[in-house]
NUFI-102935 format. One record per residue: residue in three letters; x, y, z of N, C-alpha, C in turn. Coordinates in steps of 0.001 Angstrom, whole numbers, plus 500000, padded with zeros to 6 digits. Example, Ala and Ser with C-alpha at 12.3 -4.5 7.8 and 13.67 -1.06 7.14 Angstrom:
ALA513190494310507800512300495500507800513200496700507800SER512850497750507080513670498940507140512900500030507870
This chain:
UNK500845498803500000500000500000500000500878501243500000UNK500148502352499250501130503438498962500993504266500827UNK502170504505501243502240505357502152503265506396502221UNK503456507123500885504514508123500999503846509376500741UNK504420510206500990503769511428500823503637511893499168UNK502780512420498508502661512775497058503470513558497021UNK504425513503495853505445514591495051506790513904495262UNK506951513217496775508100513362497055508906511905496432UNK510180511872496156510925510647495763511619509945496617UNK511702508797496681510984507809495658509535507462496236UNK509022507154494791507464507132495573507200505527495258UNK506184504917495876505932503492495885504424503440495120UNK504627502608494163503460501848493876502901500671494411UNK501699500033493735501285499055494552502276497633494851UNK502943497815494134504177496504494844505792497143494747UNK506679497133495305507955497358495247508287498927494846UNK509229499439494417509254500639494239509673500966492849UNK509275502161492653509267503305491338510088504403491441UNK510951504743491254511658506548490579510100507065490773UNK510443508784491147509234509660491109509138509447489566UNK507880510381489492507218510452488337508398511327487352UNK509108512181487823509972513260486774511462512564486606UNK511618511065487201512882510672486938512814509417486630UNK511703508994486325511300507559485620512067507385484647UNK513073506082484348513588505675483615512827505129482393UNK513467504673481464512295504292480415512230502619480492UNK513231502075480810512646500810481070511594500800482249UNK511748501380483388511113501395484228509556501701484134UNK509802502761483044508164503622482916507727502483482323UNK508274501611480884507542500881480533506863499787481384UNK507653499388482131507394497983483282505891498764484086UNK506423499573484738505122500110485071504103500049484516UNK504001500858483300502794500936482179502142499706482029UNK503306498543481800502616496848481145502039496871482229UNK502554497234483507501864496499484649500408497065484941UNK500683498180485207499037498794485108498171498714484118UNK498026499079482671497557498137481712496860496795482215UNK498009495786482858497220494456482744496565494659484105UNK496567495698485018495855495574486253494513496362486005UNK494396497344485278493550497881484615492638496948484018UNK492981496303483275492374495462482315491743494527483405UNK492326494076484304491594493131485599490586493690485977UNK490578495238486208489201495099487350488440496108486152UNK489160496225484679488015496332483786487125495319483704UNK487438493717483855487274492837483517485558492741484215UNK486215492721485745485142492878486531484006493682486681UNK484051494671486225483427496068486253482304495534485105UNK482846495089484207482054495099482836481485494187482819UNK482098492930484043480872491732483739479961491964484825UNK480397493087485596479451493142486489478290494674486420UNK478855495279485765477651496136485105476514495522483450UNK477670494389482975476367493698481947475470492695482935UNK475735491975483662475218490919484991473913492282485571UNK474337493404485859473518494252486299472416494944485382UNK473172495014484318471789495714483443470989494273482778UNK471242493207482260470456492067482223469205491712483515UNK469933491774484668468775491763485653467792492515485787UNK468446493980485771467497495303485955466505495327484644UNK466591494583484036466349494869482564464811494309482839UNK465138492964483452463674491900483825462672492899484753UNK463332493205485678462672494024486828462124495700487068UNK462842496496485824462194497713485601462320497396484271UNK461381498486484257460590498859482603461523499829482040UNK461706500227480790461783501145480447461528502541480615UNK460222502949480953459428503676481587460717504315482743UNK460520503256483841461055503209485124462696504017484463UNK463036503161483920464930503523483196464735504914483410UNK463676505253482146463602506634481526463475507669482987UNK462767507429483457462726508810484514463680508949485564UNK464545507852485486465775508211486335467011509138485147UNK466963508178484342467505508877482992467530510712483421UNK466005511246483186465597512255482722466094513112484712UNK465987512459485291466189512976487383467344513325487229UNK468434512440486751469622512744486808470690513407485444UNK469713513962484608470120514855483111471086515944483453UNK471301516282484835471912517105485250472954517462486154UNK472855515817486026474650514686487253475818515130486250UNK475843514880484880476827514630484217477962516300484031UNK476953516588483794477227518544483552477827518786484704UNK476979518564486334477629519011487283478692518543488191UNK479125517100487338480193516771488034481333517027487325UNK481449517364486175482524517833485407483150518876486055UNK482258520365486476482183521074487533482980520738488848UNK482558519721489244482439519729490747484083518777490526UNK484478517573489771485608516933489948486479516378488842UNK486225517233488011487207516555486770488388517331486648UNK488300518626486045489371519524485564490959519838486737UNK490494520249488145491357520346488534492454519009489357UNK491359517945488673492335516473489131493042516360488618UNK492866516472487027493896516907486078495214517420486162UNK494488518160486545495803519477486637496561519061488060UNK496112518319488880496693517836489515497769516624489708UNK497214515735488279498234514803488070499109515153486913UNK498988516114486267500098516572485426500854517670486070UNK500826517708487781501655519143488158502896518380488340UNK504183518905488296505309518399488856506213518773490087UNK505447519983490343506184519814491800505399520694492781UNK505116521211493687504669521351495020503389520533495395UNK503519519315495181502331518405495059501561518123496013UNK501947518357497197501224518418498923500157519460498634UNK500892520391498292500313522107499050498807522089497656UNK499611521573496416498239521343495160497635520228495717UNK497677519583496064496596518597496587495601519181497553UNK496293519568498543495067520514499864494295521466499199UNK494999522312498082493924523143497583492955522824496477UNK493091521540495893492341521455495105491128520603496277UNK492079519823497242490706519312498178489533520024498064UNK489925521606498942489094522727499331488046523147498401UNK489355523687497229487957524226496282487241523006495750UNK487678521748495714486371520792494972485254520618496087UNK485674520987497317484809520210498265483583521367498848UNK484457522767498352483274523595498052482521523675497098UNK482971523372495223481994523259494560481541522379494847UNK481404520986495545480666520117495243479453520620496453UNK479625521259497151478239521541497881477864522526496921UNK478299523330496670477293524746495521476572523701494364UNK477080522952493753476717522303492737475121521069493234UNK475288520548494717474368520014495413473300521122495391UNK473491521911495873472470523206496061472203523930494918UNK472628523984493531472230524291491997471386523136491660UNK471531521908491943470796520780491252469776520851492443UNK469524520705493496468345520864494175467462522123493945UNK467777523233493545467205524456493167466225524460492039UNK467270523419490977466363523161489550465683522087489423UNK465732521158490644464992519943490466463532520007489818UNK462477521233490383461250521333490648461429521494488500UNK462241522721487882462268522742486612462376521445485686UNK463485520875486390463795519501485204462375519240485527UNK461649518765486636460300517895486478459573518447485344UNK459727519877485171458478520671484547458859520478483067UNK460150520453482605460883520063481659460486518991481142UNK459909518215481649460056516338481313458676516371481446UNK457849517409482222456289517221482591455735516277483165UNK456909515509484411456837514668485148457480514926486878UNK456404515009487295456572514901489082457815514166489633UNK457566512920489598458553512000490018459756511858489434UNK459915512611487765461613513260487463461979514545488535UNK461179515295488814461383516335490084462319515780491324UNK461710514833491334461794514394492782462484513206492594UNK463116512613491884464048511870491684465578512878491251UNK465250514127490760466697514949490484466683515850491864UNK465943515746492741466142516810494471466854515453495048UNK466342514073494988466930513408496073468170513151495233UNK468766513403493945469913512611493718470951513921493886UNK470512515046494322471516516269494317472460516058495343UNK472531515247496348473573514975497049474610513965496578UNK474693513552495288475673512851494841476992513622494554UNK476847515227494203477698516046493762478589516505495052UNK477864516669496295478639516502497692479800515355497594UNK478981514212497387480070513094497589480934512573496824UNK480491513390495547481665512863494150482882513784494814UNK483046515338495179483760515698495453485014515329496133UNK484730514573497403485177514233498447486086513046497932UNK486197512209496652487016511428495688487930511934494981UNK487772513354494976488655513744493479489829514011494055UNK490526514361494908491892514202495017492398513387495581UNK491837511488496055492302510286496083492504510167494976UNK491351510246494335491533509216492993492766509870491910UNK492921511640491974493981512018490872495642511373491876UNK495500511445492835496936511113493858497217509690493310UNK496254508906493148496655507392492939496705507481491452UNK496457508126490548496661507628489177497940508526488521UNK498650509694489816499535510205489438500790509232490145UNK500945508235490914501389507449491394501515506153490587UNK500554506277490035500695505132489005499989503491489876UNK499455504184491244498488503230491778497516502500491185UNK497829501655490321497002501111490164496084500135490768UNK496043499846491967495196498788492674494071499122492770UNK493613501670492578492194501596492071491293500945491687UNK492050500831490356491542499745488827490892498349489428UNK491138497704489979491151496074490911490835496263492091UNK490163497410493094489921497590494145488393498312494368UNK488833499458493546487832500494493968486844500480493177UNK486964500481491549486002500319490704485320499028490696UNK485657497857490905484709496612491284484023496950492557UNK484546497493493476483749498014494684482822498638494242UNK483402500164494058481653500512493066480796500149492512UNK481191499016491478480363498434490652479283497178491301UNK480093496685492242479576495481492654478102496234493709UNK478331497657494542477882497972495345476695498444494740UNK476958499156493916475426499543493174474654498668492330UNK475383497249491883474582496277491544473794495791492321UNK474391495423493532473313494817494684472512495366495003UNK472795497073495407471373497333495990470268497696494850UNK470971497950493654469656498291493392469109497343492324UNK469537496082492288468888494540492470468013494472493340UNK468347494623494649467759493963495558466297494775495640UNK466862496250495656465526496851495943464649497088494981UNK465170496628493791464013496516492920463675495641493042UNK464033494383492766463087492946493553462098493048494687UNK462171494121495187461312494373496580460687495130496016UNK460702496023494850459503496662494341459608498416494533UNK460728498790494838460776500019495014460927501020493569UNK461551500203492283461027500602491300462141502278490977UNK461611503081490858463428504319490285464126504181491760UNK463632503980492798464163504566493661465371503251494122UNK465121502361493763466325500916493268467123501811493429UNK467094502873492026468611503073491464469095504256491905UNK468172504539492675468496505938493791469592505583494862UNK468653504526495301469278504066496661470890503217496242UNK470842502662494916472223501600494377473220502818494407UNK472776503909493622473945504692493617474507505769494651UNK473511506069495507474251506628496987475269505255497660UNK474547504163497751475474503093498061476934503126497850UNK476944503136495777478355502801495768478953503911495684UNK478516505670495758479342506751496293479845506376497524UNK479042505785498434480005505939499946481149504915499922UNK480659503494499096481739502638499209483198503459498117UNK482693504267497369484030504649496528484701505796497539UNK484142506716498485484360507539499271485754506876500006UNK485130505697500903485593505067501669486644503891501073UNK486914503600499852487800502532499379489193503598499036UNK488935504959498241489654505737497469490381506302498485UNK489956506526499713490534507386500755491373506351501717UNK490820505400501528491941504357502612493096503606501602UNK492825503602500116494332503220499310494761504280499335UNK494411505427499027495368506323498545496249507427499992UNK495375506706501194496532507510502654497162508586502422UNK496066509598502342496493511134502369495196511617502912UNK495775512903503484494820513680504442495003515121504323UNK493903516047504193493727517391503346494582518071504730UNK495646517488505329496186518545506443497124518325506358UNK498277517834505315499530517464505073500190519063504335UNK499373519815503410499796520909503232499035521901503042UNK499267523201502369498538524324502584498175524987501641UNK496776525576502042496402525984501087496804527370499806UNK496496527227498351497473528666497977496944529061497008UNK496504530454497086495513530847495728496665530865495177UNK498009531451494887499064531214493536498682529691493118UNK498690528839493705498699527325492909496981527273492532UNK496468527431493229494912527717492519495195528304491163UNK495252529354490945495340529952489789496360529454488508UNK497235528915488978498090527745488133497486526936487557UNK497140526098488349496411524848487891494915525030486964UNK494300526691487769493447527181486903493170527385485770UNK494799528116484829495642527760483828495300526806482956UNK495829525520483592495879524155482475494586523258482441UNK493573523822483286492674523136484126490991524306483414UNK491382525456482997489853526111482501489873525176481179UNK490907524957480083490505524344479141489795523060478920UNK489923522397479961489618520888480185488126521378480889UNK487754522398481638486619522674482282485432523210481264UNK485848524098480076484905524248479091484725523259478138UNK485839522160478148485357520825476841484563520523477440UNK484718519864479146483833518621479890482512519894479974UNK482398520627480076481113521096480101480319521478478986UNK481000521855478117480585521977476882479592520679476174UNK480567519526476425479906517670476301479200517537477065UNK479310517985478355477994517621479217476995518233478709UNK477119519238478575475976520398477990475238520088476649UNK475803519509476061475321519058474823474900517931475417UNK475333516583476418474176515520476525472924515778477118UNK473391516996478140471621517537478751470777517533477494UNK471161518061476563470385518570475651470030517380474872UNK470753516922474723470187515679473613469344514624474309UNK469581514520476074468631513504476729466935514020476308UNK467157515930477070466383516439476593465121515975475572UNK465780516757474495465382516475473316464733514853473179UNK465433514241473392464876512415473259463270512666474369UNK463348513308475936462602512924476314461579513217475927UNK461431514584475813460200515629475334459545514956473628UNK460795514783472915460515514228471500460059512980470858UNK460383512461472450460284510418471996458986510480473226UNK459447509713474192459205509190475260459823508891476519UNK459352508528477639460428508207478891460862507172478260UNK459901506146477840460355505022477628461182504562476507UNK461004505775475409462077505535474544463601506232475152UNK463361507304476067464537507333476763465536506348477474UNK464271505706478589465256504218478631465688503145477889UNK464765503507476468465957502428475953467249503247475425UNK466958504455474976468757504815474674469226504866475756UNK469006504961477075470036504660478322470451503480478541UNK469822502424477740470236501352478032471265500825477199UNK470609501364475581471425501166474549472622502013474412UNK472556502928474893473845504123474962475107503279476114UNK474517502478477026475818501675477862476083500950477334UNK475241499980476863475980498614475451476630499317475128UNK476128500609473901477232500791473020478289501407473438UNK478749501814474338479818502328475279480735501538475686UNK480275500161476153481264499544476441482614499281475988UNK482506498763474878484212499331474020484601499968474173UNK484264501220474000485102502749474416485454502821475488UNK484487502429476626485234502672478076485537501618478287UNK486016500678477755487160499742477967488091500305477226UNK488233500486476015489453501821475682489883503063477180UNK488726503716477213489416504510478391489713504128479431UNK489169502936480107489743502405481043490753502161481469UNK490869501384480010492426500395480323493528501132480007UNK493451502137478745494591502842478185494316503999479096UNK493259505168479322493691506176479429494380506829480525UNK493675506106481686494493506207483063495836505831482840UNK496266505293481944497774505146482122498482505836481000UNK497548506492480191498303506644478969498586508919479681UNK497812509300479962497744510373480836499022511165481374UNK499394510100482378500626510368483426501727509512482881UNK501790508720481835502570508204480916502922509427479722UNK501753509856479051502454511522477698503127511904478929UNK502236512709480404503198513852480571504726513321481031UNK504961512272481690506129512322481620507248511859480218UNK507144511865479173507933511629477627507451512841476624UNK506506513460477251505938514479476476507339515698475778UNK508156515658476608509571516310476145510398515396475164UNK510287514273475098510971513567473935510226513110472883UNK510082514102471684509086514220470793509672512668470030UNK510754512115469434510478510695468705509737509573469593UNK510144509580471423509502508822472117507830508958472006UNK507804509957471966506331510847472385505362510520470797UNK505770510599469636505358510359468476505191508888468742UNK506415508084468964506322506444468391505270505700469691UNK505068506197470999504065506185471982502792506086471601UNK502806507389470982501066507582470422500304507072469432UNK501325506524468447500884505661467516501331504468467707UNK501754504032468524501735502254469252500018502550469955UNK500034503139470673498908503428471584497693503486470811UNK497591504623469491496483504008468949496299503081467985UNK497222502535467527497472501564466625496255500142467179UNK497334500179468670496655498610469299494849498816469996UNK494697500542470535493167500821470452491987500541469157UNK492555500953468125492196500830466658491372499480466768UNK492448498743467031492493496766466834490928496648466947UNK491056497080468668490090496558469430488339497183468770UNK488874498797468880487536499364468530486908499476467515UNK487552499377466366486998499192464934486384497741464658UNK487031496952465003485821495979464519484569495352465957UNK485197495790467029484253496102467860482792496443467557UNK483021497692467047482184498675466313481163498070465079UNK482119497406464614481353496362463044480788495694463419UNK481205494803464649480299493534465270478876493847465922UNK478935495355466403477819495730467113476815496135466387UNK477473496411464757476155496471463820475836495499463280UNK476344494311463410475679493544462745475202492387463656UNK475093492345464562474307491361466009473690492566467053UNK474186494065467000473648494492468153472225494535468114UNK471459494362467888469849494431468272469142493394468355UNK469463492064467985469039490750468249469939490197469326UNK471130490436469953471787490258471055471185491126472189UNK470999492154472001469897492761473191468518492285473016UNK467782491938472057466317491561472347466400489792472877UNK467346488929473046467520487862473074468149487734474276UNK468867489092475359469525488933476330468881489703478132UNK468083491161476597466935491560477881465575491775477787UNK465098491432476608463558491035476497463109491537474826UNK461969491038474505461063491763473570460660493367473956UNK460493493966474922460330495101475604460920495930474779UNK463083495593475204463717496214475298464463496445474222UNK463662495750472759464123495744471295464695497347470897UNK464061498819471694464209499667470968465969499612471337UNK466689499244472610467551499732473357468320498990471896UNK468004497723471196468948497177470354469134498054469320UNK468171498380468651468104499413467648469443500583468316UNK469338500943468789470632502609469725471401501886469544UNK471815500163469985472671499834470188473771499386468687UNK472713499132467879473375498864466522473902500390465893UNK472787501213466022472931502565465476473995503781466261UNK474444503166467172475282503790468077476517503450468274UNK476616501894467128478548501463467208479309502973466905UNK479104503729466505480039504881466012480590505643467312UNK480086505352468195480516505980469535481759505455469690UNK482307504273469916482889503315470306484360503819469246UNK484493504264468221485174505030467230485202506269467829UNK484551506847467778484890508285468268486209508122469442UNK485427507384470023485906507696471839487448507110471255UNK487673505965471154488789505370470621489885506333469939UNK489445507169469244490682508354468284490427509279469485UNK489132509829470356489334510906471186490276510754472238UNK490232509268473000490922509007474214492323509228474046UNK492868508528472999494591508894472726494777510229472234UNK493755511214471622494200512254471200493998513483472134UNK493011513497473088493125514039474335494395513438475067UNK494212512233475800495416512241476561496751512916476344UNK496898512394474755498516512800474159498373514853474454UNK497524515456474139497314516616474258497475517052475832UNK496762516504476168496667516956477987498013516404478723UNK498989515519477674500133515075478633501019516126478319UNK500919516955476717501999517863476345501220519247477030UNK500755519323477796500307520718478325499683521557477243UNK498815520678476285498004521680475048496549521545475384UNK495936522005476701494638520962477215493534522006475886UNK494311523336475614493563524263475035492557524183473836UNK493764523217473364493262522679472143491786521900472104UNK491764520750472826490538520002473460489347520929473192UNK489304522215472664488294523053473016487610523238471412UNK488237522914470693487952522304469275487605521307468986UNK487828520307469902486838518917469749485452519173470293UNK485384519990471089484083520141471957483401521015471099UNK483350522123470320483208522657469439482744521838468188UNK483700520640467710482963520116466629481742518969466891UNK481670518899468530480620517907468609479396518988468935UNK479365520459469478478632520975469493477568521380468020UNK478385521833467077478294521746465668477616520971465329UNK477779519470465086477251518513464886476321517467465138UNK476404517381466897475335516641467774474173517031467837UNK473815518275468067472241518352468138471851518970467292UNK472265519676465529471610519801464430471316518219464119UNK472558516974464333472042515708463718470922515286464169UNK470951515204465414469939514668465997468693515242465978UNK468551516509465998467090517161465175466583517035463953UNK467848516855463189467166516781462027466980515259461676UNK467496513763462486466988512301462180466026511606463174UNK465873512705464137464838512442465501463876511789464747UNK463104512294463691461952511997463473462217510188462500UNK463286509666463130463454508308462313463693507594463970UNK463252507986465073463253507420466045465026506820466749UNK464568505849467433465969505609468079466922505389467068UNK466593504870465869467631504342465098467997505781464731UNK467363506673464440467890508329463835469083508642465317UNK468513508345466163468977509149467528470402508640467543UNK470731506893467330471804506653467440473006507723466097UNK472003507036464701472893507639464075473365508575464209UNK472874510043464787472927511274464791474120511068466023UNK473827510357466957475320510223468438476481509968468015UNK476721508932467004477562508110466365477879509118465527UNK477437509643464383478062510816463502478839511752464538UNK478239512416465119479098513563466374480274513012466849UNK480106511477467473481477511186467712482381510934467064UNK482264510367465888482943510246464740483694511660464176UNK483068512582464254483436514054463779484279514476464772UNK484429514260466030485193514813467235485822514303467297UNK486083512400467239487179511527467072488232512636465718UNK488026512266464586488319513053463745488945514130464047UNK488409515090464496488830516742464688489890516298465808UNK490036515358466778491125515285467658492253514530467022UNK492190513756466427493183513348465404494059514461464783UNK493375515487464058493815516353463517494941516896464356UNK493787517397465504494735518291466383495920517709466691UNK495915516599467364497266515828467594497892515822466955UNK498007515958465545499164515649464525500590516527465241UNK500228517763465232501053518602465930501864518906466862UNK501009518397467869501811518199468910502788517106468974UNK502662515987468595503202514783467971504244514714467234UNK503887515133466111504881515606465338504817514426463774UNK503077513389464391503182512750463447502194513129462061UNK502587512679460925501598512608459874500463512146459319UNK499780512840458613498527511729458258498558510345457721UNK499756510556456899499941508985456501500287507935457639UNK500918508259458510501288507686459436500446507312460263UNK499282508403460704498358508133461547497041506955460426UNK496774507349459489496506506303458238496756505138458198UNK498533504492458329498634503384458217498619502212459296UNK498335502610460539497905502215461715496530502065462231UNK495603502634461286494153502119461369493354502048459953UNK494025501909459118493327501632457542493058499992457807UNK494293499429457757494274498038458449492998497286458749UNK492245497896460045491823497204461330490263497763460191UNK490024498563459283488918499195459261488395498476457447UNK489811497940456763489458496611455729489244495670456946UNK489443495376457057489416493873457882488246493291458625UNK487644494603459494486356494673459940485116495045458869UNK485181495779457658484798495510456485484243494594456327UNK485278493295455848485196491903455144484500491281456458UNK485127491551457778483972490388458508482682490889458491UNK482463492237458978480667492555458963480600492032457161UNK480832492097456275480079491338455011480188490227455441UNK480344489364455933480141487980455948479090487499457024UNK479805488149457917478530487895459471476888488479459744UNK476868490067459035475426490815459269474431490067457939UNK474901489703456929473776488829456141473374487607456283UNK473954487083457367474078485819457359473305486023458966UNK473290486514459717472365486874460888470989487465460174UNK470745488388459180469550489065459092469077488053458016UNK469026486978457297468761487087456858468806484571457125UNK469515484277457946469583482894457824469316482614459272UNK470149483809460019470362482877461589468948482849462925UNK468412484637462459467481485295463214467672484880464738UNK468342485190465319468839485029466772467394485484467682UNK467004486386467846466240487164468277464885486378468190UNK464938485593467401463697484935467345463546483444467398UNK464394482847468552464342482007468955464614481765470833UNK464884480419471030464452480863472413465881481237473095UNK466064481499474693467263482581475171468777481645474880UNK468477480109474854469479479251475233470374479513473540UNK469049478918472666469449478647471219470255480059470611UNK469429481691470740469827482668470297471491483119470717UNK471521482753472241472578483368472899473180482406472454UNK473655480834472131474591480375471278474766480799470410UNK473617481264468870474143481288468039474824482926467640UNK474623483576468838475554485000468334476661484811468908UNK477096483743470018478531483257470583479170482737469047UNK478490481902468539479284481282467576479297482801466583UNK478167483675466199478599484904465248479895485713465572UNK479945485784467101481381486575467750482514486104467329UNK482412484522467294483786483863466489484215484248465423UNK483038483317465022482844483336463566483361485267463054UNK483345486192463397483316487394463358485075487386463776UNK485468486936464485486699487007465245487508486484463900UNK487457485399463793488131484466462768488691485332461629UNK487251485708460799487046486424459779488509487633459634UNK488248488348460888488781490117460903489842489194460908UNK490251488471461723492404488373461719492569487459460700UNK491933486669460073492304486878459025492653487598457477UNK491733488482457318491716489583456902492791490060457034UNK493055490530458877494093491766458523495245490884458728UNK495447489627458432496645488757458083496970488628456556UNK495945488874455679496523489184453933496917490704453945UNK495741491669454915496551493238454455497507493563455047UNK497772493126456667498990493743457453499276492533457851UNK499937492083457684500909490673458179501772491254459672UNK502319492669459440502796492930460354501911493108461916UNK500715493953461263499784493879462962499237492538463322UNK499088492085462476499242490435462881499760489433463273UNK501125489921463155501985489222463838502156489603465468UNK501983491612465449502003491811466916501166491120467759UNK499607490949466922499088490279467362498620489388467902UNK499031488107467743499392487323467765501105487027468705UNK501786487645468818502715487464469716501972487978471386UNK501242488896470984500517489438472276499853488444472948UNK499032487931471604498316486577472280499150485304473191UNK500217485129472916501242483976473192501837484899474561UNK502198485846474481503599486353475730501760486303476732UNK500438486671476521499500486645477515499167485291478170UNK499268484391477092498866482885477169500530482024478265UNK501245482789477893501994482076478404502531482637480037UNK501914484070480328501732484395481249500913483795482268UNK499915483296481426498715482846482246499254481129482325UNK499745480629481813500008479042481956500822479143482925UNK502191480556483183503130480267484140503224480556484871UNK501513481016485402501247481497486743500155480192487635UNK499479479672486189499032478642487023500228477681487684UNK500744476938486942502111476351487653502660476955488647
């Protein structure tokens, strides 16, 4: 367990010791990196089978309906926690030195916005209801305004441990969360309590993340002092990152919005439902890479060939994953959700097919933010937020009237355009080219091509998953996932022999990790 003070050298990670962050060797940084990566990837592991385990259940036990008006209660969590704990964590794990005295003050001021921000969302609760033209969205966004209190009270554990390179978060704290708000609000919907399940699940796993984040990461807001000069520093690198995340939040208010007033609650819950399917890829991209990829730019961010050949290893092997990710989800996603959480919940499949484009976006955004926010260009970021403003809610107004399937497309275009526009930006800082950035995901995007032609006609049109019973369907899209798997590496074994080979060695140095640990 880490028990050294932040900033100072040598600092300890979760097993043996590390060089501070500003004298990390490069073998060393790498060892680190593999290591967090694969610890990342562990309690991604968990997280994801335990938030699909959770929305399959919840799925039986609330309605859509039910989804939707928590959906529409809490339209105004996302906006205000950006506010209340994102920007100056940031700026906290890319500072390099008076790291005590920046830690106490970012405590302070987050732990004051997060009460102002409690007391803004309780103020407007009575509006969102009037907004949605529903009572019980009122009164589901007054009782959830104390979440912004308690998100606060996390944000400078959680930036201390990921500037440490703590990874036991990843494998500790986020399965804690996850597991905590599965249960209760399982349980209490089984008992019939219905939105307030997911009221009560998620105060739950705030206190358990309160209480997990603050006992790994052993620091206490009285180690140093407070300093408007470092306030205003961090203010610096930290407003740019505060107008993207709000800017995106601001645009999802609006687009939940829009869905509720324009569709239904209940077509709301299914894009809340279908909007986490289709997410999952991506935030397994950010999961696993970005927490490490972060405090990994800023420290190589000064050695521009390291810093170039980094970022395109980094998205090279994201690419892999998310592009045909993305293909697979259009061509099984809506008979894999009507076959996994009901006939009901067919619209959530529809978002979910029409919404692979997210999963792309996020994938080019995650490495092209990080790489940006590690070279101290957070400014830039303010042009991605800009082109999803542009784009997200003219699309979506103008394909609304084609229902969820319009709604996805219109999400999926925006991210796609912001993925894009952050690409761009990065070139620069980087120092790499388009061709370059080109020949590291042309690859992965033939390849996933040739498998969706083989796999989506052969589901719509021979296999019909969806319309058979749960045992027969859910085999035969296991065997489409293969069958889908097979396809792409082979593919990108006639066009890139070379990512195929990485590939494939990855597979073996993992496999043989895992054989020589069972022994």
């Amino acid at each position: 367990m880490d028990s050294s003070t932040p900033g100072r050298a040598p600092e300890r990670g979760d097993s043996g010791s590390a060089p501070s962050p500003g004298t990390t060797s490069v073998g060393t940084l790498s060892s680190i990196l593999r290591r967090g990566a694969a610890m990342a990837a562990a309690g991604l592991l968990i997280v994801q089978g335990v938030t699909f385990v959770q929305t399959l259940v919840l799925a039986r036990l609330l309605s859509p309906e039910i989804v939707g008006v928590f959906a529409a209660g809490t339209v105004m969590t996302t906006f205000l926690v950006v506010v209340t704990h994102g920007t100056l964590a940031q700026a906290l794990v890319q500072r390099e030195h008076d790291v005590e005295n920046a830690a106490t003050t970012v405590f302070w001021v987050t732990l004051g916005t997060g009460i102002l921000m409690s007391l803004v969302m309780l103020a407007v609760s009575p509006l969102i209801g009037r907004v949605f033209s529903s009572q019980a969205v009122g009164t589901v966004a007054a009782a959830m305004s104390g979440s912004m209190f308690l998100i606060a009270i996390t944000c400078v554990p959680d930036a201390l441990m990921q500037r440490r390179f703590q990874f036991k978060r990843r494998i500790i704290v986020d399965p804690a969360v996850g597991l905590t708000f599965a249960a209760g609000s399982i349980v209490f919907a089984a008992l019939g309590y219905g939105v307030w399940s997911l009221v009560i699940g998620s105060y739950a796993s705030m206190l358990v993340w309160i209480v997990a984040s603050w006992w790994l990461s052993r620091w206490h807001p009285f180690g140093g002092r407070f300093s408007f000069r470092i306030w205003r520093e961090m203010a610096v690198f930290s407003f740019p990152l505060l107008l993207d995340g709000a800017a995106a939040r601001a645009q999802e208010v609006v687009e939940l919005t829009i869905i509720g007033r324009g569709l239904s609650e209940a077509a709301l819950g299914n894009y809340r439902y279908g909007r986490r399917i289709a997410l999952l890829p991506g935030m397994a991209i950010v999961q696993v890479c970005s927490y490490v990829l972060f405090p990994a730019f800023s420290r190589i961010s000064s050695d521009s060939r390291r810093f170039k050949d980094a970022f395109l290893r980094a998205l090279s092997w994201i690419w892999r994953v998310a592009m045909p990710a993305g293909a697979l989800m259009v061509a099984v996603g809506e008979p894999a959700v009507v076959v996994l959480l009901g006939e009901p919940w067919r619209g959530a499949g529809v978002a979910v097919a029409s919404m692979a484009g997210i999963g792309l976006g996020v994938a080019m955004n995650s490495v092209s933010a990080e790489a940006m926010k590690g070279a101290g260009r957070s400014s830039r970021m303010n042009w991605m937020t800009a082109a999803g403003l542009l784009t997200g809610v003219p699309l979506l107004l103008l394909l609304l009237p084609l229902g969820l399937a319009g709604v996805g497309l219109a999400v999926s275009g925006a991210a796609i355009v912001v993925g894009i526009t952050g690409l761009g930006l990065a070139r620069s800082v980087i120092g790499a080219s388009g061709g370059e950035i080109a020949r590291v995901m042309v690859p992965s995007v033939i390849a996933s091509l040739a498998a969706f032609a083989m796999i989506a006609p052969l589901e719509r049109y021979v296999v019909h998953s969806d319309q058979r019973s749960i045992a027969v369907g859910l085999a035969a899209i296991a065997l489409e996932c293969v069958a889908f798997l097979i396809a792409y590496l082979l593919s990108l074994r006639l066009i890139a022999p070379s990512a195929f080979a990485e590939i494939r060695a990855a597979v073996h140095t993992i496999a043989g990790r895992v054989v020589g640990g069972e022994r």
